[in-house]
N, C-alpha and C positions, 0 to 999 in steps of 0.2 A: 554647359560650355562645350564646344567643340573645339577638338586639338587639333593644330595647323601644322606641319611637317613642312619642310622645306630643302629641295639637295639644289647646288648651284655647278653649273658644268661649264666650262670654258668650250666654247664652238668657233666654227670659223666666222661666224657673224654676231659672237660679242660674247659674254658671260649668260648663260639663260637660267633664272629662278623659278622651280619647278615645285609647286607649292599643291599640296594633297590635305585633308581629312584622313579620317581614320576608315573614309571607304573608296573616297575618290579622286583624280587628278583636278583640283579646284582653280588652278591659274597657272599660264605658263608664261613668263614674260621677258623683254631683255629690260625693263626698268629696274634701275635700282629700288631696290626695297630694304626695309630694316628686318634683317634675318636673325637679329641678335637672339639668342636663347632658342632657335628652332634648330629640332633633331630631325635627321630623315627618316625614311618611315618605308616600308617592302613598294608600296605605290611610288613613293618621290623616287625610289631609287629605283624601280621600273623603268619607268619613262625617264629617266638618265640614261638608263642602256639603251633604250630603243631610238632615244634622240643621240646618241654615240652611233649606235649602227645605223640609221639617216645621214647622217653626215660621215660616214666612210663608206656609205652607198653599198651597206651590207640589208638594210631596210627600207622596204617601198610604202606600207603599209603596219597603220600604228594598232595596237589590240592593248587599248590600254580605259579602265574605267574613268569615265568623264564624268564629270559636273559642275555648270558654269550658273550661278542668276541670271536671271533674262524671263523676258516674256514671253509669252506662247510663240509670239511671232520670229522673234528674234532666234527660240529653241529649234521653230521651224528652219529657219536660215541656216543655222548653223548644221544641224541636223543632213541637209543639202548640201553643203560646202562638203562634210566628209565625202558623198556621193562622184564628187571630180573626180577624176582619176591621175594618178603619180603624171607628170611632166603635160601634163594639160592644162590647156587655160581658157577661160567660157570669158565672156563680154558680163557686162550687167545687165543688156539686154537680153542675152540668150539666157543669161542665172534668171530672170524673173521670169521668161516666157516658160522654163524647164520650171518653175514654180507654179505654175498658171494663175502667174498674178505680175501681166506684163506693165501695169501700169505702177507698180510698186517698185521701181529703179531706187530711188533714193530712199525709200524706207531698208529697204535691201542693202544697201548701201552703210546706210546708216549701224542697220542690226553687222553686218560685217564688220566696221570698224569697233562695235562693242566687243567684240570676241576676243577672250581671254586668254585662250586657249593656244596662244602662236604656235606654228608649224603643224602640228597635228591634226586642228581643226584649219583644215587648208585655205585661209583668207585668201593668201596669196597667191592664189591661182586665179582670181579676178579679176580683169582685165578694162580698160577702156572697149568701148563700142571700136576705136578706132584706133585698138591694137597698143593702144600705149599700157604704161604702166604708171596707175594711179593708186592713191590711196592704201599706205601700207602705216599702220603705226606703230612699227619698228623702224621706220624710214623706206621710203622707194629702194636704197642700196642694198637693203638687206631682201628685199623682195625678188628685183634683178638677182641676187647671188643664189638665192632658194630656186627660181625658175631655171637657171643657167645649169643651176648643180643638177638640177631633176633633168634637164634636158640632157645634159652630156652622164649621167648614169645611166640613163633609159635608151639613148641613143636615138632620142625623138623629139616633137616640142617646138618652138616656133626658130627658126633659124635665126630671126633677129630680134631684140629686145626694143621699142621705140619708147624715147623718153620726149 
């Protein structure tokens, strides 16, 4: 049996339940879950701090041990997504061709929206072809406020957000 750990941190974009193993960061989500009877654990309460310093913009870049299920492909995706850089945002087209798998838009697509891992493993920096902002399942609002936040920290990033 593998023991689940779990610390819950109050953020500007909602409650985030921050759920580890006894060696890695296994989910990071704003859904409710039933936490009843989980302890924190040195990992959950890691990536509390480092998602506390992300969101007072003391942290650009996460160093925290990951592990999510998925398949090769989707490991590949995610794997990628880390590679963006803080207040940047790539198209879906430009993330598959930087894959060199430009005909794979919606599988990409798809392995993004699996991803467990919110904030850290950087979904949210993926962008429409055409500059808007698609596909976040934390909500579009929380994705706007992650790009908004990273752009006025960094003092960079797209000047306007299109919905």
């Amino acid at each position: 049996m593998i023991n689940q750990y779990c610390t819950i941190i109050e953020s500007p974009v909602g409650p985030l339940r921050i759920f580890a193993d006894d060696q890695f960061i296994t989910k990071i989500t704003f859904k409710d879950s039933d936490t009843t009877d989980l302890i924190e654990n040195q990992h959950s309460k890691l990536a509390a701090q480092q998602l506390q310093d992300y969101f007072t913009g003391k942290l650009q870049t996460f160093n925290l041990p990951l592990a999510q299920p998925g398949t090769e492909f989707q490991q590949n995706v995610w794997n990628h997504l880390i590679t963006i850089n803080y207040a940047s945002t790539i198209s879906y087209l430009q993330f598959s061709k930087q894959m060199n798998n430009p005909l794979a838009i919606r599988a990409i697509a798809a392995a993004n929206g699996k991803n467990n891992l919110a904030i850290v493993v950087p979904c949210h920096r993926v962008i429409g072809s055409n500059g808007r902002l698609v596909g976040y399942a934390g909500g579009l609002w929380r994705k706007q406020w992650l790009l908004e936040h990273e752009r006025a920290v960094s003092g960079k990033g797209q000047t306007a957000l299109i919905f």
